[in-house]
C-alpha positions in Angstrom: 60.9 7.4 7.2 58.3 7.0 10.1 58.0 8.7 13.5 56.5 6.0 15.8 53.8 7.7 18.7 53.0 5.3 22.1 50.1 7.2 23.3 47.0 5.0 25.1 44.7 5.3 28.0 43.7 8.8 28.9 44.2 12.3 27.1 46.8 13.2 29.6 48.7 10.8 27.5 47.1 11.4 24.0 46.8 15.1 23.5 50.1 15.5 24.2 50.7 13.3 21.2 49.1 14.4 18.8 50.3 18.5 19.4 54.1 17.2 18.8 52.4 14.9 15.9 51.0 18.5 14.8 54.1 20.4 15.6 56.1 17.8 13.1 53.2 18.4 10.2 53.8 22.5 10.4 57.0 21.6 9.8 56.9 19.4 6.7 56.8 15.6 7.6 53.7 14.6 6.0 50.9 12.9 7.8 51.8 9.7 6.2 55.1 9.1 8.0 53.6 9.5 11.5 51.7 6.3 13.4 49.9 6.1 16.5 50.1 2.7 18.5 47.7 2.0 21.4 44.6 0.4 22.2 41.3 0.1 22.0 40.5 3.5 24.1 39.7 6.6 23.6 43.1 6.8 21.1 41.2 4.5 19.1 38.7 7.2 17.7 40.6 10.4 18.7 44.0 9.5 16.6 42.2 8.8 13.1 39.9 11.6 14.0 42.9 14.4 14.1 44.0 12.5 10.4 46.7 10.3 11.5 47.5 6.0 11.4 46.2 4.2 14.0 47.5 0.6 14.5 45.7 -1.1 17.7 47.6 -3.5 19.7 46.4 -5.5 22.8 47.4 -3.6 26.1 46.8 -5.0 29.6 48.1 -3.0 32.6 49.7 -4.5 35.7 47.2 -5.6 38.8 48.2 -3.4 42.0 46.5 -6.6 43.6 47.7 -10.3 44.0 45.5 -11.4 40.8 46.5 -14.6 37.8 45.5 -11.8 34.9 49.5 -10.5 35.7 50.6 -13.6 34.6 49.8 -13.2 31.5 51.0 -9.7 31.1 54.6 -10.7 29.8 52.3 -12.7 26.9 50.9 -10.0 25.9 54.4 -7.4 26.4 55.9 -9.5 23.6 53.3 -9.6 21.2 52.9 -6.3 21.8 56.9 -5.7 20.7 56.3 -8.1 17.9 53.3 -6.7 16.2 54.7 -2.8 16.4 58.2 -3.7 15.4 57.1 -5.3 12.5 55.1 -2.6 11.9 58.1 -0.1 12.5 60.6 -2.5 10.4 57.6 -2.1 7.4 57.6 1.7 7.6 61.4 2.0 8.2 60.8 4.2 11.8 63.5 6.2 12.6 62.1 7.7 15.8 59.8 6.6 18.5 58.9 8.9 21.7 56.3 7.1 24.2 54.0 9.5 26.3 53.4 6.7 29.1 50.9 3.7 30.1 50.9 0.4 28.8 52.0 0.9 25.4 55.4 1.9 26.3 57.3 0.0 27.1 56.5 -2.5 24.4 56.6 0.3 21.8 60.4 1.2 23.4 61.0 -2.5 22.8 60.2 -2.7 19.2 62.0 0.5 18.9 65.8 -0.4 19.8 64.6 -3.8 17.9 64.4 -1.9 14.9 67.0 0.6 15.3 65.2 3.7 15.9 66.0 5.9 18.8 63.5 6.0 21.8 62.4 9.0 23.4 60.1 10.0 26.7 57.5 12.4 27.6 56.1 12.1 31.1 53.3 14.6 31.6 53.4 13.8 35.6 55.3 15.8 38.4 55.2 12.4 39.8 57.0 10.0 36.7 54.6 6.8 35.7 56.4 3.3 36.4 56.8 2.9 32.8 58.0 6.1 31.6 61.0 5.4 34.4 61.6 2.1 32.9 62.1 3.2 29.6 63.6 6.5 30.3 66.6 4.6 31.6 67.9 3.6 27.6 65.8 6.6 26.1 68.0 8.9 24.0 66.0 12.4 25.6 63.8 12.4 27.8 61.3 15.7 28.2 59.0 16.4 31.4 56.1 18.8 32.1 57.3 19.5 35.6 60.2 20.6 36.9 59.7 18.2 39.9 60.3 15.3 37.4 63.9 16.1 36.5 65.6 14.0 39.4 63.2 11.2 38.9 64.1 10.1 35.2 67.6 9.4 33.5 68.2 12.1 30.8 65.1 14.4 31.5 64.9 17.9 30.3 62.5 20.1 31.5 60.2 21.4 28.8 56.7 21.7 29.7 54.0 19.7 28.2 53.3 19.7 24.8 50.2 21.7 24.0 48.6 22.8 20.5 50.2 25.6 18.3 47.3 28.1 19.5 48.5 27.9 23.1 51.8 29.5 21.7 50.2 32.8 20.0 47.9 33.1 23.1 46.7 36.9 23.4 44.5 37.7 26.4 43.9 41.2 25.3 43.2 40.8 21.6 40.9 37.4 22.4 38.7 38.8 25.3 35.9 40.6 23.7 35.5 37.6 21.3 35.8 34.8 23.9 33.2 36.7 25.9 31.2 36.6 23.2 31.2 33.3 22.5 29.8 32.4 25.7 27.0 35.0 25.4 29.0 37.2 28.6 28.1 40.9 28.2 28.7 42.6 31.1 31.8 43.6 32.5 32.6 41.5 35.7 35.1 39.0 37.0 34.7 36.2 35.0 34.9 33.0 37.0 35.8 29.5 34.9 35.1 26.3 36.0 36.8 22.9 34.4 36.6 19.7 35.4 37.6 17.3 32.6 35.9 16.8 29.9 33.7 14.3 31.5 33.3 17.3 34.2 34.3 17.0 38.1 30.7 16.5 39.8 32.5 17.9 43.5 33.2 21.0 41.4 30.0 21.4 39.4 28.0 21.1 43.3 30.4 23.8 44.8 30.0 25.9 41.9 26.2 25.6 42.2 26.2 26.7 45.9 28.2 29.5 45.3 26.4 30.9 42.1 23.0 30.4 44.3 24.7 32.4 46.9 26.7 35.3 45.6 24.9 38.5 45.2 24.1 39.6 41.5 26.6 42.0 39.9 29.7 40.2 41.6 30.8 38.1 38.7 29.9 35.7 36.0 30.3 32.5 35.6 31.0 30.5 32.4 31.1 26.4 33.3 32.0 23.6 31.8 30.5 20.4 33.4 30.9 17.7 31.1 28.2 16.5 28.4 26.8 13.7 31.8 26.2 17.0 34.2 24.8 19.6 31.5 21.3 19.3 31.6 21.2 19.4 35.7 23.8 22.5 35.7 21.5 24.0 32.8 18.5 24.1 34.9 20.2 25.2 37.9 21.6 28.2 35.9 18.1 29.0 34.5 17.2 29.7 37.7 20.3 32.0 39.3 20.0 35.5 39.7 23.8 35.7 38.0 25.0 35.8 34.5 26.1 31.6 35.1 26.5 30.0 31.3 26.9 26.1 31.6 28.5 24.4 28.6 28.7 21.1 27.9 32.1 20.9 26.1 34.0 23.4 24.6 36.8 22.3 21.7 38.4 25.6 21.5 40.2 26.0 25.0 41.8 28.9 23.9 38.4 30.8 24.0 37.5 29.1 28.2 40.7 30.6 29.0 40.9 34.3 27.2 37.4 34.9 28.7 38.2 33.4 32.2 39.8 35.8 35.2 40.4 32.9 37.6 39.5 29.7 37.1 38.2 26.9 39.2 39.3 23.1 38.4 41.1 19.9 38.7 45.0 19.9 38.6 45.2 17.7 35.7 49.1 17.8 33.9 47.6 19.5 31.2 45.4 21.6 32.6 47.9 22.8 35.1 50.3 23.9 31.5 47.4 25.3 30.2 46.7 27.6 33.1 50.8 28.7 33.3 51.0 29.0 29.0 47.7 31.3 29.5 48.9 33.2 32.6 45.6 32.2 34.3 45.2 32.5 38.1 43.4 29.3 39.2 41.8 27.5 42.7 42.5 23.8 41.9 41.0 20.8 43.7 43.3 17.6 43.1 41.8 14.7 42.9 42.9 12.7 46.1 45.7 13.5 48.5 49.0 12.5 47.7 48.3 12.1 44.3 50.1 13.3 40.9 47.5 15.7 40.9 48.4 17.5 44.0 52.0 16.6 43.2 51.4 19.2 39.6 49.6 21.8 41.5 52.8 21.7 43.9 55.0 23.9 42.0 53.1 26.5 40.8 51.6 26.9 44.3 55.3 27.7 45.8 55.5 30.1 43.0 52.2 31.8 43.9 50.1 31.5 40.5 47.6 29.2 41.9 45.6 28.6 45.3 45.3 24.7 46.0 42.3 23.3 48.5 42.2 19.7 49.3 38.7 18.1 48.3 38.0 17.4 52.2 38.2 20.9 52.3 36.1 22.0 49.2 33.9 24.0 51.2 36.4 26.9 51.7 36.6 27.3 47.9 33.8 29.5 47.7 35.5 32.0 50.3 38.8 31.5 48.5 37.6 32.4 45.1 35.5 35.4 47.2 38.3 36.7 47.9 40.4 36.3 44.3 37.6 38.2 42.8 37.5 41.2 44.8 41.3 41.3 45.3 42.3 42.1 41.5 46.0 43.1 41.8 46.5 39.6 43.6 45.1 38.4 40.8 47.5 40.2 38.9 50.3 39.0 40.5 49.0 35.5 40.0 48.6 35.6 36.7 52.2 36.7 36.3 53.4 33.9 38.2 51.6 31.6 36.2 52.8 33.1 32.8 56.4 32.6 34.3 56.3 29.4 35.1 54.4 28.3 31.2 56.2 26.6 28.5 53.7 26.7 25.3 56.4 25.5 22.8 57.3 22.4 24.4 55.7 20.6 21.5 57.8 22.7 19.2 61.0 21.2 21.3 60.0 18.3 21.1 59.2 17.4 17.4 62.4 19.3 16.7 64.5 16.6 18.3 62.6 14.0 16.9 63.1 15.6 13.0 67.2 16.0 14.7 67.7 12.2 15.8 65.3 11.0 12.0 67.6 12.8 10.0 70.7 11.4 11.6 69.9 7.8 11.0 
């Protein structure tokens, strides 16, 4: 028996993925009976990095534009179906669950080809084009926002799928230790800044101005700005009069989050999930109006656990988070709203239906 992942493109759609992939190993299904289809993107390392199958197919997305290279997308669809359904028939795959992109809707295809029942996970408060198109003949589909449930067939809101350690998160008992790790020693407001892990450079400027502005003794700032920004943030740091500790990437997210009292970033899915399943007050700047990324910062806006500025605006986010700091029980109440609002055993959820609809075929 094989569970079948569709995960390609961005970690949006590939972290996700691989924490239900996890979530299925805790509970018994050996690594061996999971496999990762996508292409030749960052899946293509990350997947066989975190121990699992990785079987490459060619992808090619569809043009927004009037271009020829659409007309050979349905080419490429069916050998897409072709090569994964053989490779699901070969493995005997049970269950397949598709996280958006490309790859899904060929990995759907193969799926019904070969029996197995189809599920969704759109990360999105805005649903992807081909997360609605499979989502019509999916057995369940789960979402990450609330705002997602009218827009596919069958949805059920869970959250996003995060790693286990999001689910045992413990601000009180990780403090000290994440402070520690970043070399933070005194007792202030701790400010975080994320951008991605490529970092946001509009966030790492604004940052800068308002670490070379703030008094000493206000707060601290801990930064990550993406390996490409380090060495530029690093030598503007060197040079503050504030405890500001730049770092280039940080694997344990956990640790960025128990040491953070508000944190500045993006309003990535995950990121948004990861602020709510923390309880994490946050400024967020989405990237472009109208966008999914405003669209995810929506909800938890109305419920009052973040603060969102538009990027035209991004000079107000140095009085916004001015104000955050020195206002502690609306951080408080924040942070509450935020933990509400979080869902950090949506990957749980989700591999439990998976193991549910396997066993019955």
């Amino acid at each position: 028996m094989t569970y079948a992942f569709a995960a390609a493109g961005t970690g949006g759609h590939v972290f996700p993925a691989l924490a239900v992939a996890d979530a299925l190993v805790a509970d018994g299904v050996p690594r061996e009976e999971i496999v990762f289809f996508g292409g030749d993107r960052m899946e293509a390392k990350t997947v066989p990095a975190a121990g699992y199958d990785f079987v490459p197919v060619e992808l090619r997305g569809l043009k927004r534009s009037m271009t020829l290279q659409n007309f050979g997308i349905p080419r490429v669809v069916r050998k897409a179906r072709s090569d994964m359904a053989a490779e699901m028939k070969r493995r005997r795959t049970k269950a397949c669950i598709v996280f958006g992109g490309y790859v899904s809707v060929p990995a759907a295809m193969a799926a019904r080809k070969v029996g197995a029942s189809v599920f969704v996970q759109e990360q999105n408060a805005k649903a992807g084009l081909a997360n609605r198109f499979v989502a019509r003949r999916a057995e369940r589909v789960f979402v990450g926002f609330a705002a997602a449930r009218n827009q596919l067939k069958h949805a059920e809101f869970t959250g996003n799928p995060l790693r286990a350690v999001f689910s045992r998160f413990d601000r009180e008992a990780m403090s000290e230790e994440a402070r520690a790790r970043y070399g933070i020693v005194s007792g202030l407001p701790v400010l975080g800044v994320l951008g991605g892990s490529l970092g946001a450079k509009v966030l790492n400027d604004v940052t800068s101005a308002l670490a070379m502005a703030i008094d000493p003794g206000h707060l601290a700032i801990v930064h990550l700005t993406g390996r490409p920004h380090f060495d530029e943030i690093d030598k503007l740091a060197k040079q503050s009069a504030i405890d500001w500790q730049p770092i280039a990437f940080e694997d344990r997210m956990e640790m960025f989050y128990a040491a953070s009292d508000l944190v500045l970033s993006r309003a990535g899915a995950m990121t948004i999930n990861e602020l709510a399943a923390t309880g994490t007050p946050a400024v967020v700047v989405p990237l472009g109006l109208g966008t999914n990324q405003a669209a995810n910062a929506m909800e938890l806006e109305t419920a009052g656990g973040l603060v969102q500025v538009s990027q035209a605006q991004i000079d107000q986010v140095p009085i916004v988070i001015d104000q955050l700091i020195v206002d502690r029980a609306r951080r408080a109440a924040m942070s509450q709203a935020m933990a509400s609002h979080g869902r950090p055993a949506a990957a749980r959820v989700i591999a439990d239906a998976l193991k549910e609809a396997a066993d019955g075929r």
